[in-house]
C-alpha positions in Angstrom: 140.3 122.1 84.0 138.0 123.6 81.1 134.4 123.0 81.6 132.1 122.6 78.3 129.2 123.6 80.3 125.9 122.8 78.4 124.1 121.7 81.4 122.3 123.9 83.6 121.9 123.0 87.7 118.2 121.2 87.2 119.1 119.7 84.3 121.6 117.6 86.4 119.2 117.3 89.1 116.2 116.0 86.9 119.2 113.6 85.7 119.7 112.5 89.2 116.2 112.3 90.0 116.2 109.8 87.0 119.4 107.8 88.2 117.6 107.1 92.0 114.1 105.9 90.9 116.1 103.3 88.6 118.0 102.5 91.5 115.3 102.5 94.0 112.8 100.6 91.3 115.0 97.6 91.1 115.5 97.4 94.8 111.7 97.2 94.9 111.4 94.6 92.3 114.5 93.1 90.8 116.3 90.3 92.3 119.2 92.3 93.8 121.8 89.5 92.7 121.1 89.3 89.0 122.8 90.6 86.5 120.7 93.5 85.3 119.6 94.4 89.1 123.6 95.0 89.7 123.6 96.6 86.8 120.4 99.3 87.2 121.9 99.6 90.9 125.1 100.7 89.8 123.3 103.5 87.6 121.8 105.1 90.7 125.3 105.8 92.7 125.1 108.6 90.4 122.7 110.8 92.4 124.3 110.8 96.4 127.8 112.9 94.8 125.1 115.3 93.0 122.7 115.9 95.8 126.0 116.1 98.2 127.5 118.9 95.9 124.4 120.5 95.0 123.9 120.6 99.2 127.0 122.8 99.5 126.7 124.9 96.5 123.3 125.7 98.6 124.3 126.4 102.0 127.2 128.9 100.0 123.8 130.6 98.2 121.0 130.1 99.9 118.9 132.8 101.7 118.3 131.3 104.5 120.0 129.1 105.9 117.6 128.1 108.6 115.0 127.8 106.0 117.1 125.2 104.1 118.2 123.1 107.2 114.0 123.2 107.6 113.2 122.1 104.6 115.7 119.3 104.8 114.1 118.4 108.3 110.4 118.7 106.8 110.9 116.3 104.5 113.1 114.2 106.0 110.4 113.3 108.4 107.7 113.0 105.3 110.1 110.3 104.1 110.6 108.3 106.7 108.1 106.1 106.3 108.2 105.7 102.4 112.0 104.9 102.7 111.2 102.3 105.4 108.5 100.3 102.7 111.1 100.5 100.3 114.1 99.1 102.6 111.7 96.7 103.6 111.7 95.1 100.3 115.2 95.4 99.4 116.1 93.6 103.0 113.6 90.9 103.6 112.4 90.6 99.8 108.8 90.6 101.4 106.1 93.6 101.3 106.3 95.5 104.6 107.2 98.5 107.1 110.2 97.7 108.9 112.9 99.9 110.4 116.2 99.5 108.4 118.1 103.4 109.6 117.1 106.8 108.2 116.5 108.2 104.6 118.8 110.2 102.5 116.9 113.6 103.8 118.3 112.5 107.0 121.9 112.0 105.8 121.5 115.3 104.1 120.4 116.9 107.2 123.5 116.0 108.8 125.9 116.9 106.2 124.3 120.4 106.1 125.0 120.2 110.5 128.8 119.8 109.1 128.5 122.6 106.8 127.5 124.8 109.9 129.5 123.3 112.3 132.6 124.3 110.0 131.2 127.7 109.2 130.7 128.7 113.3 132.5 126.7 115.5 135.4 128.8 116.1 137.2 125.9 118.9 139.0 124.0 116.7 138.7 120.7 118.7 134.8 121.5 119.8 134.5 121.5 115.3 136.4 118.6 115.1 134.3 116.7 117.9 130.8 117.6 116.5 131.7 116.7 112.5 133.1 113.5 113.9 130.0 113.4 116.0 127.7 113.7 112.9 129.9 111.5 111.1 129.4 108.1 113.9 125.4 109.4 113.5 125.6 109.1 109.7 126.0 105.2 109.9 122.5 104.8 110.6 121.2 106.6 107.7 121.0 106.2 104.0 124.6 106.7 102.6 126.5 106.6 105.9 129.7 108.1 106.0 130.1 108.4 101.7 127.7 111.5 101.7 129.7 113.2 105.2 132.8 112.8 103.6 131.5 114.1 100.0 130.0 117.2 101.5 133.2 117.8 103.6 135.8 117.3 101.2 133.1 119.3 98.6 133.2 122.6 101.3 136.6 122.3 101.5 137.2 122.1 97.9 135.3 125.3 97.4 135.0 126.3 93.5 138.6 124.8 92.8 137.7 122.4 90.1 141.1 120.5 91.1 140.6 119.9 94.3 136.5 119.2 93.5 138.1 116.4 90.9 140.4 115.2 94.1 137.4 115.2 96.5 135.3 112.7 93.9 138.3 110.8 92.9 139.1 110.2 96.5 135.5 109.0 97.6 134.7 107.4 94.7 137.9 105.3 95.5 136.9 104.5 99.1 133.9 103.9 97.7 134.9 100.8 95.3 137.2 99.7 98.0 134.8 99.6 100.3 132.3 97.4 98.5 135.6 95.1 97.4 135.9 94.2 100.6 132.4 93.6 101.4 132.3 91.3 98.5 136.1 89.6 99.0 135.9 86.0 100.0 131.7 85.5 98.6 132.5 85.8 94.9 135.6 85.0 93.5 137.9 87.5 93.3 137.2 88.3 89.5 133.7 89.5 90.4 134.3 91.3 93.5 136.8 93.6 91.0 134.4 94.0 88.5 131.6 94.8 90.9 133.6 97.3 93.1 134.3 98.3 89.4 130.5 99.0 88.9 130.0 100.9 92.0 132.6 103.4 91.5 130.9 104.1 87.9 128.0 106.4 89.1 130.2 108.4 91.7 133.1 108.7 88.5 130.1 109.3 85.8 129.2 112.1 88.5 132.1 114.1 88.6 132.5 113.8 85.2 129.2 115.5 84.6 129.8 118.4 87.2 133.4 118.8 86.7 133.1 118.7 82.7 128.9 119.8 81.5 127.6 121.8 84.4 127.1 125.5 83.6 126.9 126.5 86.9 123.8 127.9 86.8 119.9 127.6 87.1 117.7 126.8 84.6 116.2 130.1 83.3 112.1 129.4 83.9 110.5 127.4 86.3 113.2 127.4 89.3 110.6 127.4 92.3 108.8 124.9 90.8 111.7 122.6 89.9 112.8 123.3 93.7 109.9 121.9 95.5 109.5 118.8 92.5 113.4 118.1 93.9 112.2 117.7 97.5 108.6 116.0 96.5 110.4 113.7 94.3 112.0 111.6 96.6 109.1 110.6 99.3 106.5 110.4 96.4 108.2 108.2 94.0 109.0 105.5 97.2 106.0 106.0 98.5 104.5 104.7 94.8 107.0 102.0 94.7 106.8 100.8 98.5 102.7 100.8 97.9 102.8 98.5 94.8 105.5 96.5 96.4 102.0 94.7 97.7 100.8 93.9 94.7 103.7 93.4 92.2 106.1 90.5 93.3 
């Protein structure tokens, strides 16, 4: 599978970056049933597979792994609140701080627990037991269960771009299924299709852009900086949006 390559690691990232504030901004402020909110959802499935495969080209590079799983925790906590102003919105429809499960940070924090717990855990069952583990845990944060599997079938695929292309074709599947039969018996069936259709864009669009444009390496200036942006990013930009939740309708 030949790779063209043009797009370096933050340039994807910055894309992603892009894809969630879309998606975040119209659950802030779009009516999440209209056509163009379904639409400008749909665009931000994009960024979970990237931040999941970016996670476990990490934990294979980083430093420090204890400095990573840190960071994770850091600004998971920082996000918290943010996240909750945001879900608040999306849920009720009204301004507010209300407690609707954890953040992504969070669901990244235990995707990198299953990235460790494959790399140490020798006892095959004890392994088994505390992916599952973080797996049930998953379902009360951001991406439950999606981002688990993603990262596990992404650390299993290692640098095989087959078995990568497997791993997103199989999740992204799951995926569309899954929101089919969320939908089945609400819409008629037509619509349910064509929005599981729509879900499964971002995730395919995703593997499409690492599997066919990535270079597979950094951006030549500015990587510390574009680093800490990544993690500031995601708190900051719902923080802005769950503020003015208040004032815009």
């Amino acid at each position: 599978m030949e790779s063209i390559g043009k797009l370096n690691r933050e340039t994807i990232k910055y894309l992603a970056m892009a894809t969630m504030f879309v998606n975040h901004f119209t659950a802030a402020f779009l009516p999440p049933y209209s056509l163009l909110g379904i639409f400008l959802s749909d665009i931000g499935y994009f960024t979970a597979p990237v931040m999941c495969y970016f996670l476990v080209e990490g934990y294979r590079y980083t430093r420090s792994k204890r400095n990573y799983a840190g960071r994770l925790f850091l600004f998971a906590i920082i996000s918290q609140i943010p996240f909750c102003l945001v879900s608040t919105k999306l849920m009720t429809g009204e301004p507010g701080l209300r407690f609707f499960g954890m953040n992504m940070m969070f669901t990244l924090l235990l995707c990198f627990g299953i990235l460790v717990a494959r790399e140490k855990i020798r006892n095959s069952f004890l392994r088994i037991a505390v992916i599952v583990l973080l797996f049930v845990v998953s379902q009360y944060s951001d991406w439950s269960l999606f981002a688990p599997l993603y990262v596990l079938l992404f650390d299993r695929a290692g640098e095989d771009k087959g078995r990568i292309a497997r791993a997103f074709l199989i999740v992204t599947l799951l995926f569309g299924v899954y929101d089919f039969v969320g939908w089945f018996g609400f819409l008629p069936l037509w619509q349910v299709a064509l929005h599981a259709l729509g879900v499964m864009a971002g995730p395919a669009a995703a593997g499409i852009v690492l599997l066919f444009c990535y270079s597979g390496q950094p951006s030549k200036a500015g990587k510390k900086a574009s680093k800490w942006f990544f993690y500031w990013f995601y708190p900051v930009h719902l923080l802005i949006l769950g503020l003015l939740s208040f004032v815009i309708p």
